[in-house]
PABAZA-651790 format. One record per residue: residue in one letter; x negated, y negated, z negated of N, C-alpha, C in turn. Coordinates in pm, whole numbers, padded with zeros to 5 digits, always signed. Each point is the difference from the previous one (the first is absolute). Example, Ala and Ser with C-alpha at 12.3 -4.5 7.8 and 13.67 -1.06 7.14 Angstrom:
# PABAZA-651790
a-01319+00569-00780+00089-00119+00000-00090-00120+00000/s+00035-00105+00072-00082-00119-00006+00077-00109-00073/
***
This chain:
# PABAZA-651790
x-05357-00705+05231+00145+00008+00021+00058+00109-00090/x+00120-00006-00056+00075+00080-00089+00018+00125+00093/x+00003+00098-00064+00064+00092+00061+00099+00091-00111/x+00134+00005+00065+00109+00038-00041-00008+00123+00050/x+00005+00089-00090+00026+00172+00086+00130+00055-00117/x+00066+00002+00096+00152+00040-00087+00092+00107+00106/x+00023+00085-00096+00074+00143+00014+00084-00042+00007/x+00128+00018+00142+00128-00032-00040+00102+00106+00012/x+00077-00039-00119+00080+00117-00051+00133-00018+00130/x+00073+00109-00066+00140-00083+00069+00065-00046-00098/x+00116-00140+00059+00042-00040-00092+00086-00100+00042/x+00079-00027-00079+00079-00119+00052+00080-00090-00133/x+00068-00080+00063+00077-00109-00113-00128-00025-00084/x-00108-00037+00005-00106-00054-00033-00064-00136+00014/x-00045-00045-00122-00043-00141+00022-00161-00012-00039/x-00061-00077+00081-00127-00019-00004-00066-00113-00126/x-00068+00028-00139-00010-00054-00073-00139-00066-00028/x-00023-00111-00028-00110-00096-00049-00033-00022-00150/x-00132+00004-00043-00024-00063-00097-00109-00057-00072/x-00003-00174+00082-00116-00035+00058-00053-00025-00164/x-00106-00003-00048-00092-00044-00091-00088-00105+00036/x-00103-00058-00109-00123-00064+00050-00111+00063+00061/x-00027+00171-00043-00083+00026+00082-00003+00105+00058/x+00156+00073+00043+00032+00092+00056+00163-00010+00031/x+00021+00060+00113+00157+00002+00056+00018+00157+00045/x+00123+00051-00121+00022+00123+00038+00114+00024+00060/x-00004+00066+00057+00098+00023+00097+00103+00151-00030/x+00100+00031+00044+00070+00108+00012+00133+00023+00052/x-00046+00107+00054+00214+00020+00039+00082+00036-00063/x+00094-00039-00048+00128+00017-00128+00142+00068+00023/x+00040+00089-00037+00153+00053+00036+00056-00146-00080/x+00162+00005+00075+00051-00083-00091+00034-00002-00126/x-00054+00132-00041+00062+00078-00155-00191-00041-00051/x-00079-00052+00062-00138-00040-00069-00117+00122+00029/x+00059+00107+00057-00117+00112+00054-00077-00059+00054/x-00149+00059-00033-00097-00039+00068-00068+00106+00120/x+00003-00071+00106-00025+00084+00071-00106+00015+00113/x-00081-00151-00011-00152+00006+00041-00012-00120-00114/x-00126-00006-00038-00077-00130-00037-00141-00014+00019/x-00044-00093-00014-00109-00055+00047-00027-00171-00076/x-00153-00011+00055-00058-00144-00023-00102-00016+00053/x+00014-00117-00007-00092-00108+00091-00032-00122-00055/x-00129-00043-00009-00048-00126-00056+00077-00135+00038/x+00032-00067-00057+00043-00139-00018-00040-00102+00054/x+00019-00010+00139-00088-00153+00044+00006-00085-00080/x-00084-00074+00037-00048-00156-00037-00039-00104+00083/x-00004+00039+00073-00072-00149+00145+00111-00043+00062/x+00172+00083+00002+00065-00099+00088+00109+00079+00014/x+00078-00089+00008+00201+00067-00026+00007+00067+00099/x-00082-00031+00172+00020+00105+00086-00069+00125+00000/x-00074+00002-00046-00086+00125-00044+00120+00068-00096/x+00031-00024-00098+00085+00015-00126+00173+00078+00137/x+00009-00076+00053+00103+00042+00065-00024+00104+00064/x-00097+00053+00079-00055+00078+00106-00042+00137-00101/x-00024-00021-00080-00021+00109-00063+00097+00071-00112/x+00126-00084+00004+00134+00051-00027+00093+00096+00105/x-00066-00059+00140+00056+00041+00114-00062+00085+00052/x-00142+00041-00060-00049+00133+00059+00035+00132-00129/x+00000-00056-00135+00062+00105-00070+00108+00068+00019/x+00119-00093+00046+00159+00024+00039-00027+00050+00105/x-00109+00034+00131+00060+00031+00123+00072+00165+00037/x-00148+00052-00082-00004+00132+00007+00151+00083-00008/x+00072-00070-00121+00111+00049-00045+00136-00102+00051/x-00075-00083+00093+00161-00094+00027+00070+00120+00070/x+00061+00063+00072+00086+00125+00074+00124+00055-00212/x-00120-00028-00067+00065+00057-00119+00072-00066-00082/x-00049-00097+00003+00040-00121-00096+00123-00160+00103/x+00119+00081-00091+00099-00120+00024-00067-00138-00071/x-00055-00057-00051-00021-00133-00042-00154-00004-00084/x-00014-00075-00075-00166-00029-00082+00038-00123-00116/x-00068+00103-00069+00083-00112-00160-00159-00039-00075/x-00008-00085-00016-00135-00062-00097+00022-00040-00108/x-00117+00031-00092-00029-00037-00131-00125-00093+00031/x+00010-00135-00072-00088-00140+00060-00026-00090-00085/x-00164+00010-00046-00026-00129-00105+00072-00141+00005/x+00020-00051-00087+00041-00181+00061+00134+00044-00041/x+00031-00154+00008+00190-00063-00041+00041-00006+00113/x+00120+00102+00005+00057+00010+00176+00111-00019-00028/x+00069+00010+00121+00172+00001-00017+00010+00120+00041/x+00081+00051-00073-00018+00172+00083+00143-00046+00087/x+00058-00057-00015+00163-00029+00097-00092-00050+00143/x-00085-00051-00026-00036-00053+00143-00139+00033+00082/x-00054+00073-00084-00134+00060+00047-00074-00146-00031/x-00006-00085-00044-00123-00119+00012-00078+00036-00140/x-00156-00014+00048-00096-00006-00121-00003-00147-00020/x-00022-00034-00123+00044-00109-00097-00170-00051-00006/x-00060+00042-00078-00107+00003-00088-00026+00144+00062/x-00127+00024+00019-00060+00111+00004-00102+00115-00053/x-00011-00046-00139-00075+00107-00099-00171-00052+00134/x-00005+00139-00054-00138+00043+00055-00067-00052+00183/x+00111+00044+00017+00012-00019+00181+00026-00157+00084/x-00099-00057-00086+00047-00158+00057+00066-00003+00111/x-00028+00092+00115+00026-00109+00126+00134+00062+00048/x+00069+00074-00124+00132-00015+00030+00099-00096-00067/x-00046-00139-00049+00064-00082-00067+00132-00074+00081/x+00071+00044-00012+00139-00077+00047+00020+00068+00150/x+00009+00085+00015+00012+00061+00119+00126+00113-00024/x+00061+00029+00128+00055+00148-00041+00019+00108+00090/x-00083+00051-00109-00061+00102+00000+00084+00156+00088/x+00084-00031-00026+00090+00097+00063+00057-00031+00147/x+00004-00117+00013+00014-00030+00119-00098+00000+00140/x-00177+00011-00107-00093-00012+00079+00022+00170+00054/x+00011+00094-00058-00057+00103-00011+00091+00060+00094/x+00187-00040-00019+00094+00018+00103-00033-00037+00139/x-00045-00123-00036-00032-00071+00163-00133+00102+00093/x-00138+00051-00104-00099+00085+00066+00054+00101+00035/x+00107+00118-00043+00013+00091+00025+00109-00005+00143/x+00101-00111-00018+00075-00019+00157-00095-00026+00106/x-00115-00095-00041-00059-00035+00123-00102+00134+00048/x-00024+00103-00067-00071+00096+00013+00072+00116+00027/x+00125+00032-00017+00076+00058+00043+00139+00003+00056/x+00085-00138-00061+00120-00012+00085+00090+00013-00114/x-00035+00081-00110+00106+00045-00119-00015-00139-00067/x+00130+00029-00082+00091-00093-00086-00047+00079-00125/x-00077+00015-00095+00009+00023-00110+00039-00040-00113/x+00089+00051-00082-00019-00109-00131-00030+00018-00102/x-00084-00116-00072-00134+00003-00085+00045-00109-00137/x+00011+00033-00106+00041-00039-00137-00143+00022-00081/x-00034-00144-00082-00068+00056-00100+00085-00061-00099/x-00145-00006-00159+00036-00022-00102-00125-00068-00074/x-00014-00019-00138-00148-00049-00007-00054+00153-00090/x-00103-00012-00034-00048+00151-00019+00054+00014-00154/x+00007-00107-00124+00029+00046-00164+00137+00056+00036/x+00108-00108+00058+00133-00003-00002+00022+00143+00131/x-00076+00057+00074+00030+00166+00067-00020+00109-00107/x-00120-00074-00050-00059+00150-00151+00146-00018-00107/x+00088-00105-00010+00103-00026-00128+00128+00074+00124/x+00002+00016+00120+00113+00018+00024-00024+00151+00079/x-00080+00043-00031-00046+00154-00023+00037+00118-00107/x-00041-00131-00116+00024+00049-00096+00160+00012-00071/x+00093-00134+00082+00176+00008-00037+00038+00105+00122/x-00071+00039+00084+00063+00077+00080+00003+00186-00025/x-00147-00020-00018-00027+00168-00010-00090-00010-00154/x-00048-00042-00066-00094-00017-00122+00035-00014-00135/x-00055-00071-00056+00017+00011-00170+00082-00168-00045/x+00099-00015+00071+00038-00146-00011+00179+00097+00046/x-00021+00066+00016+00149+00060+00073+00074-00038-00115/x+00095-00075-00002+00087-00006-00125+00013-00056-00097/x-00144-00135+00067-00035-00076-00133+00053-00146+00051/x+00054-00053-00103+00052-00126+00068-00092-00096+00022/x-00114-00028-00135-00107-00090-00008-00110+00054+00000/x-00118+00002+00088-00129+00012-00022-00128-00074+00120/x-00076+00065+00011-00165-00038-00003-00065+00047+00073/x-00038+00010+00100-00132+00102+00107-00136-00115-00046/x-00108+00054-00046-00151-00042+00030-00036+00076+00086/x-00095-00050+00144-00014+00074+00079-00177-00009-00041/x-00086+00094-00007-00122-00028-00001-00113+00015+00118/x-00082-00101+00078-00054+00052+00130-00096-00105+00019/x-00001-00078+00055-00104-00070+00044+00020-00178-00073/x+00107-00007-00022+00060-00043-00100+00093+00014-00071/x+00122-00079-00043+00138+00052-00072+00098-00020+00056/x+00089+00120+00036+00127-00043+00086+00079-00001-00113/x+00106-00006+00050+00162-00064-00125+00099+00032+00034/x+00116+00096-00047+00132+00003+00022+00110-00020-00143/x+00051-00124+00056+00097+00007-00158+00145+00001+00045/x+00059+00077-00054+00139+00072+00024+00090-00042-00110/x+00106-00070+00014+00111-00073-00092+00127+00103+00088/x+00062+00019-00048+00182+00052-00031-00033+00114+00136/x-00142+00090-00003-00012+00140+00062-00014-00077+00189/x-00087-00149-00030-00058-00066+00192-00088-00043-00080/x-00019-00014+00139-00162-00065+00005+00000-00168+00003/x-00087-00055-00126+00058-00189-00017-00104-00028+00086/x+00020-00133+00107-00073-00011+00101-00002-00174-00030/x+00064-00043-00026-00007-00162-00083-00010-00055+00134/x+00021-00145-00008+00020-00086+00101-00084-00030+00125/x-00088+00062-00043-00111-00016+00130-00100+00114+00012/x+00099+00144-00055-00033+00128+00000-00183-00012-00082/x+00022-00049-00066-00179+00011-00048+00053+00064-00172/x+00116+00068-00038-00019+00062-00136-00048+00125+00007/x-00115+00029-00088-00061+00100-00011-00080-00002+00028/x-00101-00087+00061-00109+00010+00013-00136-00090-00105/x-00014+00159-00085-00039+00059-00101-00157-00044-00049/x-00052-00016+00172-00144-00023-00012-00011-00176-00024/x+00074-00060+00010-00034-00161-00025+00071-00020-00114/x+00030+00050-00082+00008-00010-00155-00130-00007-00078/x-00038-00111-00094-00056-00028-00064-00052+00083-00156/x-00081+00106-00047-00025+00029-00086-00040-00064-00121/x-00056-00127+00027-00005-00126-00067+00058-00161+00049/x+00094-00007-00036+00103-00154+00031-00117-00082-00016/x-00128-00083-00046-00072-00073+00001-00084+00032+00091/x+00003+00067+00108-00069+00046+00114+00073-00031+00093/x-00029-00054+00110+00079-00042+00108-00054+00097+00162/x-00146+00001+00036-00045+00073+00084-00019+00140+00001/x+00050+00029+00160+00075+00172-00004-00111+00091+00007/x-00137-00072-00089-00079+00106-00016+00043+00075-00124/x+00078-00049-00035+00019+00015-00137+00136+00039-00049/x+00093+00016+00122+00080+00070-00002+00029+00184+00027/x+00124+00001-00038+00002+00173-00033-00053+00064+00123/x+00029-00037+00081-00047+00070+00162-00131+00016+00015/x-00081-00109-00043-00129+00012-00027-00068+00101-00087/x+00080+00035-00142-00058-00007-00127+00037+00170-00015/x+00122+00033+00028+00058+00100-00057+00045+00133+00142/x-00048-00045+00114+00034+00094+00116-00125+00093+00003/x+00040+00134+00086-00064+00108+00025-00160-00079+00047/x+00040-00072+00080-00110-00072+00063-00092-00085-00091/x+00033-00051-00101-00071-00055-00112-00035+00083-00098/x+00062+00124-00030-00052+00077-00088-00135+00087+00070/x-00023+00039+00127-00080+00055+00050-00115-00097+00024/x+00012-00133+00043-00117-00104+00019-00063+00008-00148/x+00077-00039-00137-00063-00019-00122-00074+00100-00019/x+00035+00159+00027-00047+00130-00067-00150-00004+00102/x-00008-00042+00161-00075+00004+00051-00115-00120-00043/x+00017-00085-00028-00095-00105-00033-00064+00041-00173/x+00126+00083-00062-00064+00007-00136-00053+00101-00005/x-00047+00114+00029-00042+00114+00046-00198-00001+00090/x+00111-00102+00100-00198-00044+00070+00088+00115+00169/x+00059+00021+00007+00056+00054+00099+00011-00078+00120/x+00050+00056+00141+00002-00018+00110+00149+00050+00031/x+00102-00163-00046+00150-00024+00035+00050+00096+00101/x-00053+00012+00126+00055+00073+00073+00010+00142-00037/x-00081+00033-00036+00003+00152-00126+00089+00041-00075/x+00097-00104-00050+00044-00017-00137+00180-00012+00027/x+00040+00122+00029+00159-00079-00020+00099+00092-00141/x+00124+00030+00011+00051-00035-00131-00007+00187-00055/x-00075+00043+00090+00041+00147-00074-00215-00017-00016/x-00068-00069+00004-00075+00019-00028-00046-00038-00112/x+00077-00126-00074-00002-00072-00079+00071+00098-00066/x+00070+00084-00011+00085+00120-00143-00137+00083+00025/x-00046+00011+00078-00089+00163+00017-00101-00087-00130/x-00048-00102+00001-00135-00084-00083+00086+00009-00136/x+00128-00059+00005+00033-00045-00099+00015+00171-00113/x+00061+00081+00062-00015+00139-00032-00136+00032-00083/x-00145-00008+00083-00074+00006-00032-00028-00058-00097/x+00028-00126-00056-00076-00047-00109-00044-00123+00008/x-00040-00028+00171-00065-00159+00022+00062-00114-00043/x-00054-00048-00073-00023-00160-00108+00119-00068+00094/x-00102-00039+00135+00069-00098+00087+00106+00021+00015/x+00071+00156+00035+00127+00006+00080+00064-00005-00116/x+00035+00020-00127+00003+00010-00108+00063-00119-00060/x-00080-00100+00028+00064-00116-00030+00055-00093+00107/x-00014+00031+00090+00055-00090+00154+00149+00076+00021/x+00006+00152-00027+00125+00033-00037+00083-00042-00105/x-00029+00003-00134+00096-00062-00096+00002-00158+00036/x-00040-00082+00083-00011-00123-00018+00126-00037+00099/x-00008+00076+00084+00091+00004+00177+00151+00043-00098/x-00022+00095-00083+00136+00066+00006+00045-00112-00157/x-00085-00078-00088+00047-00069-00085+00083-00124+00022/x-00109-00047+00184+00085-00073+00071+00178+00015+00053/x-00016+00157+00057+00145+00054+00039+00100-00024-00094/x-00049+00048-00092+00074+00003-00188+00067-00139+00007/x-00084-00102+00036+00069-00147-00047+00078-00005+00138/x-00013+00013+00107+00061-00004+00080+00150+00049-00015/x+00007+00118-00048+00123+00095-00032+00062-00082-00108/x-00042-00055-00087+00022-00047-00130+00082-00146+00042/x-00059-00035+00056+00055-00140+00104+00106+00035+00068/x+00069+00129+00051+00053-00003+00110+00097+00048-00109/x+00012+00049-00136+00083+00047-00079+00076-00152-00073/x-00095-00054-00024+00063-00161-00026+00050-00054+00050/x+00058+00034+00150-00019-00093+00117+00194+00075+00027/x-00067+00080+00018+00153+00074+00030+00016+00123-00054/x-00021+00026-00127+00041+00155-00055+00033+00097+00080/x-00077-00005+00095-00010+00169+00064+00016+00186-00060/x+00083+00029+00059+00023+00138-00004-00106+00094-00004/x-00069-00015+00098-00157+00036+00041-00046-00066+00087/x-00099+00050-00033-00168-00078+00085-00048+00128+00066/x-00030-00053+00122-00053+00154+00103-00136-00063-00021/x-00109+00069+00054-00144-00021+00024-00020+00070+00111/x-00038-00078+00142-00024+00078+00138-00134-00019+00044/x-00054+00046+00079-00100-00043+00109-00045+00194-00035/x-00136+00007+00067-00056+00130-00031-00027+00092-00134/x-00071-00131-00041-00073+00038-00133+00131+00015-00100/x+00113-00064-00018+00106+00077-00074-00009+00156+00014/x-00018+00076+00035-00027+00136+00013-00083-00008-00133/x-00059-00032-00037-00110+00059-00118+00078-00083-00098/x+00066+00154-00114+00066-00012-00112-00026-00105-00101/x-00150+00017+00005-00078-00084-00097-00016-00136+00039/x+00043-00070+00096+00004-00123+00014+00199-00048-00087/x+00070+00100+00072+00156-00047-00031+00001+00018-00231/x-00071+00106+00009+00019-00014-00181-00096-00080-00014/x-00080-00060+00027-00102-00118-00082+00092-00123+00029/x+00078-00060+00085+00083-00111+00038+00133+00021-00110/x+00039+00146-00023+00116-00015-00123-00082+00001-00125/x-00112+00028+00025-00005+00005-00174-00038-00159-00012/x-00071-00032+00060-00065-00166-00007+00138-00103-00020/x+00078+00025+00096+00152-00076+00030+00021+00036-00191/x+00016+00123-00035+00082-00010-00095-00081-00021-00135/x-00146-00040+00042-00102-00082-00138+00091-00093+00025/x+00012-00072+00099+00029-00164-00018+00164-00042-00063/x+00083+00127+00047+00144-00029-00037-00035-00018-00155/x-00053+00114-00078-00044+00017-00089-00029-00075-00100/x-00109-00093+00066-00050-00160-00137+00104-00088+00044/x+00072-00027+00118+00118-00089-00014+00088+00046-00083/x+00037+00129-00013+00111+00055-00068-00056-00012-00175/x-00126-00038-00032-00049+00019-00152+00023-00177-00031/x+00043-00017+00095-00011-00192-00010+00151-00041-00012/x+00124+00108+00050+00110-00012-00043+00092-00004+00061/x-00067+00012+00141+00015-00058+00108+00077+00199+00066/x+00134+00008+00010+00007+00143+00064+00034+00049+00142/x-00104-00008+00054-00001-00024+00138+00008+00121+00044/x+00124+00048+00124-00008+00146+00044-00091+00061+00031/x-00045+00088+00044-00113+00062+00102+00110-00004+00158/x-00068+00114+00059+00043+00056+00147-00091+00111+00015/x+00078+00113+00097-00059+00087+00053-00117+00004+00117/x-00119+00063-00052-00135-00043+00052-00006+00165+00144/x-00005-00035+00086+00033+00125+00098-00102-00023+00181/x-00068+00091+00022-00047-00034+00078+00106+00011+00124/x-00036-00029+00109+00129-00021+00149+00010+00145+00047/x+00142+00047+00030-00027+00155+00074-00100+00014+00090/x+00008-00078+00070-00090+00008+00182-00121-00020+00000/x-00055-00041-00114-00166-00083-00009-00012-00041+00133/x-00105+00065+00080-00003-00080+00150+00090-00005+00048/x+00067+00057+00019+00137+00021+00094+00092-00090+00012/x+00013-00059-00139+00139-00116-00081-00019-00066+00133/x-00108-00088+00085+00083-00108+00078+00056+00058+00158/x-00064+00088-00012+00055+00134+00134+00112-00014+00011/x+00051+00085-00127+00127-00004-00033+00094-00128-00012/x-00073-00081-00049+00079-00138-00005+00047-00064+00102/x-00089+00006+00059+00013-00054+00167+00119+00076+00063/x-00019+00126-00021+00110+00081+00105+00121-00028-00098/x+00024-00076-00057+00124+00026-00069+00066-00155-00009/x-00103-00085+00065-00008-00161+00034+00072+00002+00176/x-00057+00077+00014+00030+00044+00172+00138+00051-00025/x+00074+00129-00078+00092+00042+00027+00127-00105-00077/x-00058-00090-00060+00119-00075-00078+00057-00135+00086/x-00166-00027+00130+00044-00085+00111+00117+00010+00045/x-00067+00157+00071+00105+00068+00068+00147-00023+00009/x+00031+00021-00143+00148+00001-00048+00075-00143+00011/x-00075-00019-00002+00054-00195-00027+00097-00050+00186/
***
């Protein structure tokens, strides 16, 4: 059983924040100005939406007295207007359900309160993190890559977030790195996420995956090792076309780069310099194609924290 041991401050006008992943859900309490003021995590079920629920409701308890409402950041194509999961990324057995309503309904029947609970999907919280408090403040057109277990997506037209007709724009990881490839082994989510760069470095190495995540893969690559060496330039040559695509696509202002591993400098300058080989031989072909600004996300982990609470406070207003 989890155990939650959390200090509570005093505090108030506070909202209780989510940000479920594939293989971790972090949790924290948020001023409405984005202070952080406990956080925490907890592993990611997998066997069952009520499990998945129950352990949303034991993170929130500690601090429900503190927290006016609970805002989530959530794999899958949702409606954030209505709380329903669409498609569900990682977490199958929340496919077409909603999600917000389940979690409203556990906490009345467990306590009697009316809470209210807003999410968002996790690329499009990391993109509206970044127009709120981040490196998008002011930009009319741009880009969040989120990097983690696969690829999240936020694309931002006239300074919002584009959510397209059946809220599935931006999602980054079922884009094709090769158009004559059809299976999503072989797509970017597969090919080019935190999670694929650490499996390749672990298999090419002779390593033990669970060993291996993205600050371990800079510590090798630092060193000198062959493997990490080239499983890195290969991941980030991928990003490059990715960025390069998303500059064709809609001439972006900038391109953020999120998940953890954005923290290490040397991943964000190998993606501009690569991005700008390729502008490069198009541009020797005659062809004068802009660039865009290559920038990692203010928040690295934080971006869908933040996103979320700012998904929650824009409910609000409505």
């Amino acid at each position: 059983m989890t155990n939650f041991d959390l200090t509570r401050p005093e505090a108030s006008d506070s909202v209780f924040v989510f940000d479920i992943g594939g293989t971790f859900i972090k949790y924290a309490l948020m001023t409405r100005e984005a202070d952080i003021l406990i956080k925490g995590e907890v592993p990611t079920p997998m066997t069952s939406q009520e499990e998945f629920i129950r352990t949303l409701y034991e993170a929130w308890a500690p601090c429900a007295d503190q927290a006016e409402g609970i805002a989530l950041s959530i794999p899958g194509n949702v409606n954030a207007d209505t709380g329903d999961v669409i498609t569900p990324g990682s977490l199958t057995y929340n496919r077409n359900t909603n999600v917000a309503s389940l979690l409203r309904e556990e906490i009345q029947r467990r306590t009697g309160r009316l809470v209210p609970v807003w999410l968002e999907n996790d690329g499009k919280a990391a993109a509206l993190a970044e127009i709120w408090k981040g490196n998008l403040r002011g930009c009319r057109d741009g880009a969040v890559i989120v990097l983690g277990t696969g690829i999240g997506g936020g694309i931002v037209v006239d300074g919002k977030v584009h959510k397209g007709k059946d809220f599935f724009a931006g999602e980054l990881s079922f884009l094709m790195g090769n158009v004559e490839e059809s299976e999503f082994d072989k797509a970017m989510g597969t090919n080019a996420s935190t999670a694929a760069l650490t499996g390749m470095v672990a298999a090419a190495a002779g390593l033990d995956a669970e060993e291996v995540d993205g600050y371990k893969v800079m510590e090798l690559r630092e060193a000198g090792n062959e493997a990490a060496v080239a499983c890195f330039d290969l991941v980030c040559r991928r990003l490059s076309g990715l960025v390069y695509n998303l500059i064709c696509l809609m001439n972006p202002e900038r391109v953020l780069i999120g998940g953890g591993i954005s923290r290490q400098p040397l991943l964000i300058q190998t993606i501009r310099d690569m991005t700008e080989q390729r502008l490069e031989q198009i541009r020797e072909c005659g062809f004068d194609i802009p660039g865009t600004e290559i920038m990692n996300c203010a928040h690295h982990n934080d971006s869908n924290l933040i996103g979320a609470l700012y998904n929650y406070l824009l409910h609000e207003t409505q």
